[in-house]
C-alpha positions as CSV (number, residue, x, y, z in Angstrom):
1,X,0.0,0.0,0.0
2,X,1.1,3.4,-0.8
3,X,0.5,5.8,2.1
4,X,1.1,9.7,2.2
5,X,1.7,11.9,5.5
6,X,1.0,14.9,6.0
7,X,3.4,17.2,8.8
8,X,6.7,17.5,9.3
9,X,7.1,17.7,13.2
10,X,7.6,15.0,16.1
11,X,4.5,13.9,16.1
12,X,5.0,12.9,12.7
13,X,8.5,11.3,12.6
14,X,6.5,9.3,15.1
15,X,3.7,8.1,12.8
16,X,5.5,7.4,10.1
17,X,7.9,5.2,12.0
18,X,4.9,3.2,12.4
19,X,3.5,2.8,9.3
20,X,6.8,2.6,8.1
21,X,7.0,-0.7,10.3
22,X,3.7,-2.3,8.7
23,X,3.6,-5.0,7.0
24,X,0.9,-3.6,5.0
25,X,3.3,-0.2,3.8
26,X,5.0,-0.1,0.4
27,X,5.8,3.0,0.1
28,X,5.8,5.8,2.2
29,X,5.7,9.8,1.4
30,X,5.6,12.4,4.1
31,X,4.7,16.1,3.1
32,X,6.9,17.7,3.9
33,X,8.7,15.8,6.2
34,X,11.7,16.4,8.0
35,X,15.4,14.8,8.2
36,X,14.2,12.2,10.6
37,X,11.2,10.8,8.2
38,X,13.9,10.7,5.6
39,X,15.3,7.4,6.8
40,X,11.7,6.0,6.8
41,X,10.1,7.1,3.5
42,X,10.2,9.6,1.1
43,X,9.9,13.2,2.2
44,X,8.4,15.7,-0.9
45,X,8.8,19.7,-0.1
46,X,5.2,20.6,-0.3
47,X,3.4,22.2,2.3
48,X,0.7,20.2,4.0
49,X,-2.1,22.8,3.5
50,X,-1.4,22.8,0.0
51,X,-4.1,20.9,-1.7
52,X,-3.7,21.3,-5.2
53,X,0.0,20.0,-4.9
54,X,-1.1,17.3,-2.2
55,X,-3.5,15.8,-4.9
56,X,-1.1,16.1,-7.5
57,X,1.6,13.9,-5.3
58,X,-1.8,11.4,-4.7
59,X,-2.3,10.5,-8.1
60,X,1.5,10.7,-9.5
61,X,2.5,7.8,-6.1
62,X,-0.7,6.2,-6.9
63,X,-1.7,7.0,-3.2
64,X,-4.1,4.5,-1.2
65,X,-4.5,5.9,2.1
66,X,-4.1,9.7,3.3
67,X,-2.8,10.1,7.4
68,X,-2.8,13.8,8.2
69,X,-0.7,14.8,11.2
70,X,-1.4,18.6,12.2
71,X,-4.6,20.4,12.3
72,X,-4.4,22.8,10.3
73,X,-5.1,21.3,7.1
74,X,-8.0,19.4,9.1
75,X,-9.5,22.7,9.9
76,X,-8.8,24.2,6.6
77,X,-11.2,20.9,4.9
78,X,-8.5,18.6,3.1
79,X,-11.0,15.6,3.8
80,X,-13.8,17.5,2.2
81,X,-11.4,18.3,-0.7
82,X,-10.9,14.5,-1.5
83,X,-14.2,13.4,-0.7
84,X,-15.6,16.2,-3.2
85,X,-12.6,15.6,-6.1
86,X,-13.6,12.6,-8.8
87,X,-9.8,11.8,-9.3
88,X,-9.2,11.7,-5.6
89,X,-12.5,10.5,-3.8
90,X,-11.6,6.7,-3.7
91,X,-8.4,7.8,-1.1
92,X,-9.4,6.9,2.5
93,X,-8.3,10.1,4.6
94,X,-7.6,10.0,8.7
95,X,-9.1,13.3,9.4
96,X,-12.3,14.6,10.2
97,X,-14.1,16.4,8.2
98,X,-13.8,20.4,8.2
99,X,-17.0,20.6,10.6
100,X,-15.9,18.0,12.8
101,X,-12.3,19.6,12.9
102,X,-14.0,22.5,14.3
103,X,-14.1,20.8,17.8
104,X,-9.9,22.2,17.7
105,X,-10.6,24.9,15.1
106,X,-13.2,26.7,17.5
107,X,-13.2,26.7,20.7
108,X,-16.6,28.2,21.1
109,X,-18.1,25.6,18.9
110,X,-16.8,22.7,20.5
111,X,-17.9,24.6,24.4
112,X,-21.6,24.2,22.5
113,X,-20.7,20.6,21.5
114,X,-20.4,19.9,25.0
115,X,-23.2,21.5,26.2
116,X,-25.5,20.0,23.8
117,X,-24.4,16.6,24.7
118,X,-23.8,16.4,28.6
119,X,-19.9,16.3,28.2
120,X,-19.0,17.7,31.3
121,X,-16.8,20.8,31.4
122,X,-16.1,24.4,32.8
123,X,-18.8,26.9,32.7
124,X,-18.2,29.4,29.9
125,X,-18.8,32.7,28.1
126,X,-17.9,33.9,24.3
127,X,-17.4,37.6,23.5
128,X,-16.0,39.4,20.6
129,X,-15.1,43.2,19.9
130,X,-19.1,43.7,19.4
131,X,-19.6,42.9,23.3
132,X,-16.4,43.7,25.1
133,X,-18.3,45.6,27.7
134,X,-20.2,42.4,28.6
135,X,-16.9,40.6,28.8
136,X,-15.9,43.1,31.0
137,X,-18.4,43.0,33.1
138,X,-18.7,39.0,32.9
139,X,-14.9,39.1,33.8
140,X,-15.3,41.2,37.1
141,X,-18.0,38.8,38.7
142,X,-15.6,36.0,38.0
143,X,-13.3,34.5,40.6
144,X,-10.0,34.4,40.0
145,X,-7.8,32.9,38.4
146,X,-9.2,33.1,35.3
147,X,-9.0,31.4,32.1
148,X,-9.0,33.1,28.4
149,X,-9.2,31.1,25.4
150,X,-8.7,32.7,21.9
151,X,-11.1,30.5,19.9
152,X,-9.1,29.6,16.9
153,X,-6.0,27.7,16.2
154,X,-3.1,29.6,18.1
155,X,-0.2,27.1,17.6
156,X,-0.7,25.6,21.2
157,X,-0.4,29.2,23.0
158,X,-3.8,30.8,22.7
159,X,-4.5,29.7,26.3
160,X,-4.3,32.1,29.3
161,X,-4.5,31.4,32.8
162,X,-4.7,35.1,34.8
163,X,-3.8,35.2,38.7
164,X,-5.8,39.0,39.2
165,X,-8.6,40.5,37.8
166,X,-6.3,43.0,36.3
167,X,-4.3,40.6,34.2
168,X,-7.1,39.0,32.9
169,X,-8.8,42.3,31.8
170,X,-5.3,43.3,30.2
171,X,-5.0,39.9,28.5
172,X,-8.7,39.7,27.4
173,X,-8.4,43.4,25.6
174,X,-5.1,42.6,24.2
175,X,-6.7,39.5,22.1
176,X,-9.4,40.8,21.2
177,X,-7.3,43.0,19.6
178,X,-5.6,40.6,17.6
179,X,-2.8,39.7,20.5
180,X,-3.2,35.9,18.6
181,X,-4.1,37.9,15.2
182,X,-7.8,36.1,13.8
183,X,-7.6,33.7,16.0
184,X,-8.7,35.4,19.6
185,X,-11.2,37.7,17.2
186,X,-13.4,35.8,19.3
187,X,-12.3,34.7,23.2
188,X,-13.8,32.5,25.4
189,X,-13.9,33.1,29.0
190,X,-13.6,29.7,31.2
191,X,-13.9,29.0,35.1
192,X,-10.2,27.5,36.1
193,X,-10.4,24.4,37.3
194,X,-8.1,23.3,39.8
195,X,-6.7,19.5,39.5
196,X,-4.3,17.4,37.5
197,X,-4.7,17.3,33.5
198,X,-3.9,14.2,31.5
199,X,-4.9,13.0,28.0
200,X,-7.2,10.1,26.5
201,X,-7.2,9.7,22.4
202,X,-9.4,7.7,20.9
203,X,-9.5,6.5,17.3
204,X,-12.9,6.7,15.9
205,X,-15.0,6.0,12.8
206,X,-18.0,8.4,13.9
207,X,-19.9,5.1,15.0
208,X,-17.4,2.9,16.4
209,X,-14.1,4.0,18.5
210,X,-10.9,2.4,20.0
211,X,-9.4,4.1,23.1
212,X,-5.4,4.7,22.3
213,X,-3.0,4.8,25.4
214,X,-3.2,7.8,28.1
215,X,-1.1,10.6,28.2
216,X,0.2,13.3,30.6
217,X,2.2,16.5,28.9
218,X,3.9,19.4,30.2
219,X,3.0,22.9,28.5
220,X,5.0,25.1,30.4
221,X,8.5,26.2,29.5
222,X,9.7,26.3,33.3
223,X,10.4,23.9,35.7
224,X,7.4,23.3,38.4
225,X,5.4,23.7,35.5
226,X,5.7,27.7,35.5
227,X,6.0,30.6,32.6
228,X,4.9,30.6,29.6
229,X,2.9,28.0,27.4
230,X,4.7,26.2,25.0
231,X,3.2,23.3,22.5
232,X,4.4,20.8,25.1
233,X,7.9,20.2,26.6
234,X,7.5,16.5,27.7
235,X,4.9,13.7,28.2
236,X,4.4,10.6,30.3
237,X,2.8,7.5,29.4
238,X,0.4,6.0,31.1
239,X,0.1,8.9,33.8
240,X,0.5,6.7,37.2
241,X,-2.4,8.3,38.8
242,X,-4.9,7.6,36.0
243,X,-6.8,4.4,36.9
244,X,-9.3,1.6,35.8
245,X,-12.0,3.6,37.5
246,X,-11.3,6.7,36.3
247,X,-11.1,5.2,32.9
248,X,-14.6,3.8,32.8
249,X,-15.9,6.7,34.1
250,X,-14.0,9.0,31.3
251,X,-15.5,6.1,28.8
252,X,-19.3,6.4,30.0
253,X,-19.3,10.2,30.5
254,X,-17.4,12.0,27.6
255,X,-15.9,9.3,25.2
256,X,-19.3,7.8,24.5
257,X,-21.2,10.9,24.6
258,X,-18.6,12.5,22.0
259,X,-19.2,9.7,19.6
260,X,-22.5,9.1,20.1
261,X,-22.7,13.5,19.5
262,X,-21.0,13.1,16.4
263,X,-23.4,9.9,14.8
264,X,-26.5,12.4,16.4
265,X,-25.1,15.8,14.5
266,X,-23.9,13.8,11.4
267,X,-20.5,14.9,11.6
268,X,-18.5,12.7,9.5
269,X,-15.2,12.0,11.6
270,X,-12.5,9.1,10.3
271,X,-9.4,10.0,12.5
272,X,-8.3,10.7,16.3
273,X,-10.5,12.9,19.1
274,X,-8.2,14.3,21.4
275,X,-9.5,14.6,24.3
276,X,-7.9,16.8,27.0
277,X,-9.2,16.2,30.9
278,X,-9.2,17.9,34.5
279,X,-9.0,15.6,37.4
280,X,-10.5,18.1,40.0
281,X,-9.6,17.9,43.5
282,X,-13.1,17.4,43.7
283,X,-12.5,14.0,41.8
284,X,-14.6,14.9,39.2
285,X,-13.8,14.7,35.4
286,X,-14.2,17.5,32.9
287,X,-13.1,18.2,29.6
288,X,-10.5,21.0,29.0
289,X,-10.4,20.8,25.1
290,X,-10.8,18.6,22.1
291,X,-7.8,18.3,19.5
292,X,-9.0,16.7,16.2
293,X,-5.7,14.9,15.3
294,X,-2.8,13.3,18.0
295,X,-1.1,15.6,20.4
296,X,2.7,16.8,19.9
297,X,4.9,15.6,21.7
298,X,2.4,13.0,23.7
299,X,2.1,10.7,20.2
300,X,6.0,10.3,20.9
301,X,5.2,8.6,24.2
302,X,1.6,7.2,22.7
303,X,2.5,5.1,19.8
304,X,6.2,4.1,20.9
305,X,3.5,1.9,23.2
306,X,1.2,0.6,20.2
307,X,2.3,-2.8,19.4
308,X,-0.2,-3.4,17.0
309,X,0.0,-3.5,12.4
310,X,-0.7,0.5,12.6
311,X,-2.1,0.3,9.4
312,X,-4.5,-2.5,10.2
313,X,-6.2,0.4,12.9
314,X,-6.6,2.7,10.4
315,X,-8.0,-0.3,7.7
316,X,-10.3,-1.3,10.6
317,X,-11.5,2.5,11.2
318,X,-12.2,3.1,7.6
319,X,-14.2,-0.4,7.5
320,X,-16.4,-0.3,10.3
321,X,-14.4,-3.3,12.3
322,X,-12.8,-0.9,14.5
323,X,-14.6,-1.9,17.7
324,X,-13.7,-5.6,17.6
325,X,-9.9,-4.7,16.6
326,X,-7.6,-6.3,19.1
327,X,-5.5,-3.2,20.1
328,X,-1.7,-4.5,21.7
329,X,-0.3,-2.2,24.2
330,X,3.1,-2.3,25.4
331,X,2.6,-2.3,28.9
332,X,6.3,-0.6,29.7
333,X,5.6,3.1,30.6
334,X,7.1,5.4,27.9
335,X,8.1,9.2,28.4
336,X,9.4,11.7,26.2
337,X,11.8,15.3,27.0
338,X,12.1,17.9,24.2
339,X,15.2,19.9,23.8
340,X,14.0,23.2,22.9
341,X,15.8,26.2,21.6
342,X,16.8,28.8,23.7
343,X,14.4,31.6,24.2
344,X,11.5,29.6,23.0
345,X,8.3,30.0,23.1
346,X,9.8,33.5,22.6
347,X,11.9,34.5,20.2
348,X,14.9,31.9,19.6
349,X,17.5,31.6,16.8
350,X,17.4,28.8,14.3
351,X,20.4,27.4,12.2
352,X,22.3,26.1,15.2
353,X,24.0,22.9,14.7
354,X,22.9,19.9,16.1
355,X,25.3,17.4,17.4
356,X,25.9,14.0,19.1
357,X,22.1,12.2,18.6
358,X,24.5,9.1,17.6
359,X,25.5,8.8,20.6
360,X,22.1,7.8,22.3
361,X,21.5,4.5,24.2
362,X,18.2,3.1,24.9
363,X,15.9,6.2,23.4
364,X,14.2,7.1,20.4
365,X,15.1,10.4,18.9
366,X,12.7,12.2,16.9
367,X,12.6,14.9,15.2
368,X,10.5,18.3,15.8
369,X,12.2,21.2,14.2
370,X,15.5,20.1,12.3
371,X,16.8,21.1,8.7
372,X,19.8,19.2,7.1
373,X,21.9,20.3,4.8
374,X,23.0,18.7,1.1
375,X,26.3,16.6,3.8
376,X,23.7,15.4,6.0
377,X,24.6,18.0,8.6
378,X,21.2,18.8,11.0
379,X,20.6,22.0,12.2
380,X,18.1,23.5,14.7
381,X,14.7,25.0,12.3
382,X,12.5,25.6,15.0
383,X,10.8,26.1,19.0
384,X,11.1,22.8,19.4
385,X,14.0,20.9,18.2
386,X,13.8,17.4,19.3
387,X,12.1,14.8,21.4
388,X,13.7,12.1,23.0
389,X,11.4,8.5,24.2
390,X,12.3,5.9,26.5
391,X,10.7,3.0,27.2
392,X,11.1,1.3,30.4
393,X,9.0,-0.7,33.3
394,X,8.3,2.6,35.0
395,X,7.8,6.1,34.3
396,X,10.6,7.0,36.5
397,X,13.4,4.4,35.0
398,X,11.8,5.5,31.8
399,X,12.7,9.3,32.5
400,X,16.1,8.3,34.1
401,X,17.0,7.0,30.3
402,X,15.7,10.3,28.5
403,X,17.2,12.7,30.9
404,X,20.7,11.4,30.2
405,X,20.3,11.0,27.2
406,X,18.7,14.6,25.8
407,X,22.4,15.3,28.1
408,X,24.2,14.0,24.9
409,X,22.5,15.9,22.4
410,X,24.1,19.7,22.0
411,X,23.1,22.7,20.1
412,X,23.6,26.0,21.2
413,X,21.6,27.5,23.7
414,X,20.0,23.4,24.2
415,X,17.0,24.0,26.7
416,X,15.1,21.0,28.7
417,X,13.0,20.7,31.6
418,X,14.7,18.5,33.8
419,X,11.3,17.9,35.7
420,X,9.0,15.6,33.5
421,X,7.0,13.6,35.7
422,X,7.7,16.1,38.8
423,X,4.2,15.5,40.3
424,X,3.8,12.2,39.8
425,X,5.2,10.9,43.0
């Protein structure tokens, strides 16, 4: 079978390391790839939001099965724009449809998913320029802290949590005036909640779903988890605390309520629901946010742990035997640290070169924001640079392993958290 991927970060070099391993996989392309998919298929320099030149690279490869990474061509409709082209129709894509993509593309539609289907959540409201007095008056009767959301696709940083009411009003002015550009033309104001996030992804047909291995990340760019968000700077999985329990009880509240939401609202949706979870000190469960594709970097600790034909899942998701696929787990805890470039989520330099990743023992390097040049030598070419996975009995063996050796990598100015897994016990 000839497969193309779309993306070029982490969470990428991840997937196609698993299709590349199926017995099923012919030939794989990645658009566009990076210098760690290289080794695993072959990467094509074409953007993975542009169509014309994705169906162009379809139908020259004779391609028989579309995996798209990243949002934003899910958001921007590329499953729409094979399902409505003649040449390209027959091509199963994993990816939602445009309108089911909107449960990452807006935040305020998928805060009225929610409420339409009893998922359980924070209490919200949505205002835009039109009613910024209301959001300033909603914002003073709120308790602090408070959470602003800008409602479209922000890279992973459109998410504010405000310690005083000034900050908040500050922030919430400042995107509404295009702090996140269109994206926070619309912001949603959230309760905080006050617990332990972790992350449950779930492969799913519309009808029928599979539940994918947990995962805990860590979004801030300082140890203790404090300053700034970042797209994530590590990830554990499973999280220890997460347990059978609390896993039927996320499967009978929100997984089968999203689903069944989706089948109700005829929302055609072949690919992966993120779905991102408080565990109050309350010990109730609520939903955070919904992702339409697999998380970066927590697919580098996810499907590391998949021991299962990849491409059989997908096969089985596309014809409607997903629910009796016998889905392997590796039951060794796998955890991932990503070396990040100085400065980032600021600004940070790019072009630094990248040494000594052949020197690692015992982990999987992959890549996130690398370049190479024409004598194979890699260079930095982005926030994050790389991620590196361990596998091991135990989260904290598992760490040990990453932590010494993300020590052997060096670029300049090299930034990791040190912390992954810090409270976890």
């Amino acid at each position: 079978m000839n497969i193309l991927l779309l993306g070029s970060g982490g969470r990428e070099h991840a997937l196609a390391q698993k299709i590349a391993e199926s017995k099923h996989c012919t030939n794989l392309f990645i658009a566009p790839g990076n210098p760690g998919t290289k080794s695993l298929g072959t990467n094509i320099n074409v953007s993975a939001t542009d169509f014309h030149s994705i169906k162009k690279i379809a139908l020259e490869n004779n391609i028989e099965m579309l995996v798209v990474g990243p949002e934003a061509p899910l958001v921007e409709g590329i499953f729409d724009f094979f399902k409505q082209d003649e040449a390209l129709q027959h091509i199963p894509v994993l990816g939602p449809s445009k309108v089911g993509a909107q449960l990452e593309g807006s935040k305020s539609f998928s805060k009225a998913f929610m409420q339409r289907n009893a998922i359980p959540t924070a209490a919200y409201a949505e205002f835009t320029q039109q009613n910024i007095e209301d959001g300033i008056d909603y914002l003073q009767q709120q308790k602090t802290p408070i959470v602003l959301k800008a409602d479209g696709l922000a890279a992973g940083k459109g998410v504010l949590i405000c310690s005083t009411l000034e900050e908040a009003l500050q922030e919430f002015k400042a995107m509404l005036d295009g702090k996140f550009g269109d994206a926070s033309a619309k912001v949603v104001v959230e309760e905080f909640m006050d617990g332990i996030e972790f992350s449950v992804f779930v492969l799913t047909n519309g009808k029928e779903y599979k539940i994918l291995p947990t995962a805990k990340d860590y979004k801030r760019i300082g140890e203790g988890d404090t300053g700034l968000n970042t797209g994530g700077m590590g990830a554990v999985s499973p999280p220890p605390f997460v347990t059978d329990e609390m896993m039927h009880v996320v499967e009978t509240t929100i997984v089968q309520p999203t689903i069944q939401g989706l089948a109700k609202e005829n929302i055609t949706y072949f690919g992966f629901v993120y779905v991102g979870l408080m565990y109050l000190k309350t010990g109730e469960l609520k939903v955070v946010e919904y992702n339409c594709r697999m998380g970066d970097p927590e697919t580098e600790v996810v499907f590391p742990r998949i021991k299962s034909d990849i491409i059989e899942l997908f096969q089985a998701t596309f014809d409607g035997s997903l629910s009796s696929f016998e889905l392997e787990i590796d039951e060794r805890a796998a955890t991932t640290i990503i070396l990040a470039s100085g400065g980032y989520p600021e600004e940070f330099e790019k072009g630094k070169i990248i040494s000594g990743i052949d020197t690692v023992k015992d982990s999987i390097v992959f890549h996130c924001g690398t370049k190479d040049d024409e004598q194979g030598k890699l260079y930095t070419n982005g926030g994050r640079v790389l991620a590196v996975t361990s596998l091991a009995n135990d989260w904290k063996n598992a760490i040990k392993i990453s932590n010494e050796n993300a020590h052997k990598i060096s670029f300049e100015n090299k930034y990791f958290r040190k912390d992954i897994g810090f409270d976890l016990g």
